[in-house]
MMTF fields as JSON, N, C-alpha, C and O atoms, coordinates in Angstrom:
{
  "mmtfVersion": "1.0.0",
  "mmtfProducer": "UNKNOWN",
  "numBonds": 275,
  "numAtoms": 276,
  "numGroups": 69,
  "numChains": 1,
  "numModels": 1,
  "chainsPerModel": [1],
  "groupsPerChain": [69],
  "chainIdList": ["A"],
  "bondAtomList": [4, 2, 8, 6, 12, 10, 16, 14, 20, 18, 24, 22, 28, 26, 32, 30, 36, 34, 40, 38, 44, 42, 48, 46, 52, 50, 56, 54, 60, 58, 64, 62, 68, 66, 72, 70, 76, 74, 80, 78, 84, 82, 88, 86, 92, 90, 96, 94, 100, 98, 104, 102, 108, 106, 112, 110, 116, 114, 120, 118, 124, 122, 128, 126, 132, 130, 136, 134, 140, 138, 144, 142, 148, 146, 152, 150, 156, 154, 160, 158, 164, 162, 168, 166, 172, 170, 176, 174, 180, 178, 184, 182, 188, 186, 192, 190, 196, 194, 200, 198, 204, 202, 208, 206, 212, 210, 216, 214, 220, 218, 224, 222, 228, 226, 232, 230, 236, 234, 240, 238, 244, 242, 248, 246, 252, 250, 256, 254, 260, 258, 264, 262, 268, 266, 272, 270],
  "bondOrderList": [1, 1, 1, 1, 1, 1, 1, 1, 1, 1, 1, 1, 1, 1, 1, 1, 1, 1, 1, 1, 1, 1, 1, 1, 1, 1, 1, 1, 1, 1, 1, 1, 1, 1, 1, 1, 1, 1, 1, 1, 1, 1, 1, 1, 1, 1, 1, 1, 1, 1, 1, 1, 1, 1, 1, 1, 1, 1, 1, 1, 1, 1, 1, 1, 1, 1, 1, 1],
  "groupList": [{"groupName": "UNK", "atomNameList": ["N", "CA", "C", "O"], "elementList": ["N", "C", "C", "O"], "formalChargeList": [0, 0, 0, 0], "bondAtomList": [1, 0, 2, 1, 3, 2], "bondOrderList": [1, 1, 2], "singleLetterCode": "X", "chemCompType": "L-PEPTIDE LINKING"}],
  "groupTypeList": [0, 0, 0, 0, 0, 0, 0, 0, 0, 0, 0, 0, 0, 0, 0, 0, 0, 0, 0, 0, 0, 0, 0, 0, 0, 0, 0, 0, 0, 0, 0, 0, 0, 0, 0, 0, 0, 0, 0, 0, 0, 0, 0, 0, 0, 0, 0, 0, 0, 0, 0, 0, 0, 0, 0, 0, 0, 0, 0, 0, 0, 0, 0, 0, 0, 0, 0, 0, 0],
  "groupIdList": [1, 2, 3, 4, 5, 6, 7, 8, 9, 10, 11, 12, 13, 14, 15, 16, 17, 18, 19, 20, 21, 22, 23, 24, 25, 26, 27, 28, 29, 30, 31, 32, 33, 34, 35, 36, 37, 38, 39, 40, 41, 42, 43, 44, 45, 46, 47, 48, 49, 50, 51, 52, 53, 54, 55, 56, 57, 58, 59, 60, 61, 62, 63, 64, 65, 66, 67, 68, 69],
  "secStructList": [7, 7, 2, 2, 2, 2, 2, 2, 6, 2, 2, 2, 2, 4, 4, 4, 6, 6, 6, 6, 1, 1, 1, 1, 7, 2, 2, 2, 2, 2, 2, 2, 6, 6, 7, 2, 2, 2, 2, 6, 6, 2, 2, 2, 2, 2, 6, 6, 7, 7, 2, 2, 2, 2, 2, 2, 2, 2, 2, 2, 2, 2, 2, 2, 2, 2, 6, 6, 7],
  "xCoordList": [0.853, 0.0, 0.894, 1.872, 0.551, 1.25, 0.508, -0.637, 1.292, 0.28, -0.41, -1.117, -0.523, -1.513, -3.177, -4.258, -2.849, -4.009, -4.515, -5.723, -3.425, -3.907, -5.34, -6.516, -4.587, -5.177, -5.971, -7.005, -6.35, -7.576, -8.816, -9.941, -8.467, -9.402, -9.195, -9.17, -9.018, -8.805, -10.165, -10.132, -11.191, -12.507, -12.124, -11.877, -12.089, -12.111, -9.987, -9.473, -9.625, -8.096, -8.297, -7.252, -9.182, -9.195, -8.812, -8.05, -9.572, -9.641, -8.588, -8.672, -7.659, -6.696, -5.361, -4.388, -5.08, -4.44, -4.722, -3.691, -5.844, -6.296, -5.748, -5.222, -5.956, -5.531, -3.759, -3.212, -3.21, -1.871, -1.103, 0.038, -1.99, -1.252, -2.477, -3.324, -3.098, -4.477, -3.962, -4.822, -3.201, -3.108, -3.467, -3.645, -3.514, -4.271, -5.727, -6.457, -6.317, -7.483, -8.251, -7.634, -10.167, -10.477, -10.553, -10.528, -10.661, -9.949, -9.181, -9.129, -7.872, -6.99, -6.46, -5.66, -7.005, -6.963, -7.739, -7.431, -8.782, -9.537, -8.734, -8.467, -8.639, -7.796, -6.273, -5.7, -5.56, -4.884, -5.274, -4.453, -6.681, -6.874, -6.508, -6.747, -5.471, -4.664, -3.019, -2.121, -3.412, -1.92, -0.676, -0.722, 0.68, 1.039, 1.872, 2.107, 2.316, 2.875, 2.313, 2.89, 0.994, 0.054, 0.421, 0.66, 0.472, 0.309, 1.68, 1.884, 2.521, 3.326, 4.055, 5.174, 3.427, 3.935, 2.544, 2.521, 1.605, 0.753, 1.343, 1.16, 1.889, 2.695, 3.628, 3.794, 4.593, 6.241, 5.71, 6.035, 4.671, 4.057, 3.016, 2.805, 2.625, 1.655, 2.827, 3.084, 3.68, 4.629, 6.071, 7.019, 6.15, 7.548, 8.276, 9.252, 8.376, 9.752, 10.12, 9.525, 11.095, 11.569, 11.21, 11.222, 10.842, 10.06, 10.733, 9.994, 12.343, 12.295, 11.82, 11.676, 11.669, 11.19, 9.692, 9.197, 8.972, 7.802, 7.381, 6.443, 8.15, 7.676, 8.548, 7.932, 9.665, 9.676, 8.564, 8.568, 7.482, 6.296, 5.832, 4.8, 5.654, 4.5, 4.737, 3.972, 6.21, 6.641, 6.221, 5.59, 6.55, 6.116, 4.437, 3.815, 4.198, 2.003, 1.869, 1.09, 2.463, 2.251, 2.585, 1.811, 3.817, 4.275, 3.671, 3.727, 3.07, 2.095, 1.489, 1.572, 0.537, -1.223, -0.659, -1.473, 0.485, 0.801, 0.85, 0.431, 1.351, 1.352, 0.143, -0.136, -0.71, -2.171, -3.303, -4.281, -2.923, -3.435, -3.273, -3.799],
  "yCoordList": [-1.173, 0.0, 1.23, 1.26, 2.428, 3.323, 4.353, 4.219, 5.425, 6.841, 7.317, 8.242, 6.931, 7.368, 6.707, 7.296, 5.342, 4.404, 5.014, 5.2, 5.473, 5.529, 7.148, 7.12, 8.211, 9.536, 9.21, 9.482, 8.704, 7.78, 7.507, 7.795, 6.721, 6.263, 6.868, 6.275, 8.366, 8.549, 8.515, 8.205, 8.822, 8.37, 7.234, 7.25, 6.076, 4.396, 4.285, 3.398, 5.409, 5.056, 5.805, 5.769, 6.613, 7.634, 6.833, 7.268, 5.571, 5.498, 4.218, 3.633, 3.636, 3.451, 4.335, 3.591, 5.375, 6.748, 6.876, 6.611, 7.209, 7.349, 6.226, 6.565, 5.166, 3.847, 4.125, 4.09, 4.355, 4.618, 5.664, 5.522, 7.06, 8.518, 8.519, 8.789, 8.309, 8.391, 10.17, 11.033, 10.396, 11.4, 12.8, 13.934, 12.569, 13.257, 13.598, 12.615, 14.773, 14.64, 14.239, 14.136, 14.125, 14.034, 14.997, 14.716, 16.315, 17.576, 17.502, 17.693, 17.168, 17.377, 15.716, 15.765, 14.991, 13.875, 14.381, 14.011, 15.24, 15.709, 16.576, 16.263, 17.497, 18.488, 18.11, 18.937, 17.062, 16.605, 15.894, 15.836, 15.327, 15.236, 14.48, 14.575, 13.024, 12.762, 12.711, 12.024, 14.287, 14.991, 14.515, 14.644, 13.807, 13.212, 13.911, 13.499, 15.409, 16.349, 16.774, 16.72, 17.166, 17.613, 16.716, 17.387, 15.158, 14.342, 14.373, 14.385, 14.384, 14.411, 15.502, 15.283, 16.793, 17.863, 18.032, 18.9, 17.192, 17.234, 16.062, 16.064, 15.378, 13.999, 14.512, 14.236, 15.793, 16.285, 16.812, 16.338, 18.102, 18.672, 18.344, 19.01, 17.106, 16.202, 15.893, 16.649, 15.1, 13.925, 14.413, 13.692, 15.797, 16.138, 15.761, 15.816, 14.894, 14.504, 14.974, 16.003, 14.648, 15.439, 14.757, 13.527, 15.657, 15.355, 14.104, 13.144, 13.939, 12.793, 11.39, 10.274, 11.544, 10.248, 10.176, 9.061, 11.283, 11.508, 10.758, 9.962, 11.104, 10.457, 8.851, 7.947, 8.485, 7.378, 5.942, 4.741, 7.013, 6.134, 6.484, 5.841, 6.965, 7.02, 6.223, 5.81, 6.224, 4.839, 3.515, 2.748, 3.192, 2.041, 1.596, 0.543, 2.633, 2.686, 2.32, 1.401, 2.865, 2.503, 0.52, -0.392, 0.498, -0.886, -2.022, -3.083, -1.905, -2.007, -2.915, -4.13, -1.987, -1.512, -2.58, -3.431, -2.617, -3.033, -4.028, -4.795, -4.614, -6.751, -7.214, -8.411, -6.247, -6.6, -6.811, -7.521, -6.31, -6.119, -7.043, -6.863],
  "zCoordList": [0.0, 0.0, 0.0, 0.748, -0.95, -1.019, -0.252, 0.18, -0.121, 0.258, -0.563, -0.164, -2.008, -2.815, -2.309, -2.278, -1.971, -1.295, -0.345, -0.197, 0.567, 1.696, 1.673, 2.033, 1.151, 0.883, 0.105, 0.715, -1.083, -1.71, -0.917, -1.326, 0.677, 1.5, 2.801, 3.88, 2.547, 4.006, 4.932, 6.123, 4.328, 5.279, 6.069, 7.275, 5.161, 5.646, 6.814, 7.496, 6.482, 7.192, 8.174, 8.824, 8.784, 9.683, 11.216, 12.08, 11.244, 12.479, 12.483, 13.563, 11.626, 11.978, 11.938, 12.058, 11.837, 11.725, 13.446, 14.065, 14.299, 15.02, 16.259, 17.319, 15.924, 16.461, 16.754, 17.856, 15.637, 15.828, 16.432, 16.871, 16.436, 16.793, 17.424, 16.573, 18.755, 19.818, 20.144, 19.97, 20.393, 20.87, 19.717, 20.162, 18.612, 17.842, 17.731, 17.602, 17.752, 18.486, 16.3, 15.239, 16.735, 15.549, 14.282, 13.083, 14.984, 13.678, 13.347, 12.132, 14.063, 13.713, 12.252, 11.318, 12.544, 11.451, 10.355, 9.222, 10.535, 9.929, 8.357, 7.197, 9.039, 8.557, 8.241, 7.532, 8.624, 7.387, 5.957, 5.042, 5.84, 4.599, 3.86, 2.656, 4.663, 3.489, 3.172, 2.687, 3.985, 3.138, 4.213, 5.437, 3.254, 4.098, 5.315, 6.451, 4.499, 4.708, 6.516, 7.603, 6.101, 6.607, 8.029, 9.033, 8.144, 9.188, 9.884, 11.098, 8.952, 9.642, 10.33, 10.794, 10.436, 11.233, 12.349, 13.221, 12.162, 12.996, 14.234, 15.451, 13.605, 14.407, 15.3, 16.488, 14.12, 14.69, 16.308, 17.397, 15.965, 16.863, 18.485, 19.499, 18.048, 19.436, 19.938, 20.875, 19.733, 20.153, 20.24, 20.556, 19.907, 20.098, 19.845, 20.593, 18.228, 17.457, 16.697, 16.378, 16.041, 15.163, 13.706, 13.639, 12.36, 11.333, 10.836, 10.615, 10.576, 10.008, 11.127, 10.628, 12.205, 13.407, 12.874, 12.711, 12.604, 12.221, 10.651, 10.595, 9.488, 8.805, 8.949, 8.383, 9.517, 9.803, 10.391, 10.12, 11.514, 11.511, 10.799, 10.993, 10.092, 8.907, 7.437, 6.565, 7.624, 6.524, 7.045, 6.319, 8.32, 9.182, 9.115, 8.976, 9.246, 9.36, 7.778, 7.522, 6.825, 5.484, 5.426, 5.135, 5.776, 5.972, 6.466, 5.844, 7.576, 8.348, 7.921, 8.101, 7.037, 6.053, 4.937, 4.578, 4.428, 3.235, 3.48, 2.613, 4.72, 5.016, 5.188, 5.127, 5.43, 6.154, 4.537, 4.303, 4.135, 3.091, 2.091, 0.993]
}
């Protein structure tokens, strides 16, 4: 599964996005949209890492999605 998939279905990915980063409230999943950009400075910012740790889980959550699948 790529991030094209994923932003494709972000309705249906919301609440595993949610599952993974809990500490994100539901606007705020909201209002990324998708965008991967978007998640991951919403990620940098809750959790206090730094962007590349940030999209590192977010390669992982893709990875994830992709065995499951």
């Amino acid at each position: 599964m790529n991030w094209d998939i994923i932003k494709g279905n972000w309705k249906q990915m919301k609440g595993q996005v949610q599952s993974k980063w809990g500490e994100l409230t539901d606007d705020e999943i909201d209002q990324a949209e998708g965008d991967r950009a978007r998640l991951a400075g919403l990620i940098q910012e809750r959790y206090g890492v730094a962007r590349d740790e940030a999209e590192r889980q977010i390669d992982a959550f893709i990875a994830q999605h992709k065995s499951a699948a």
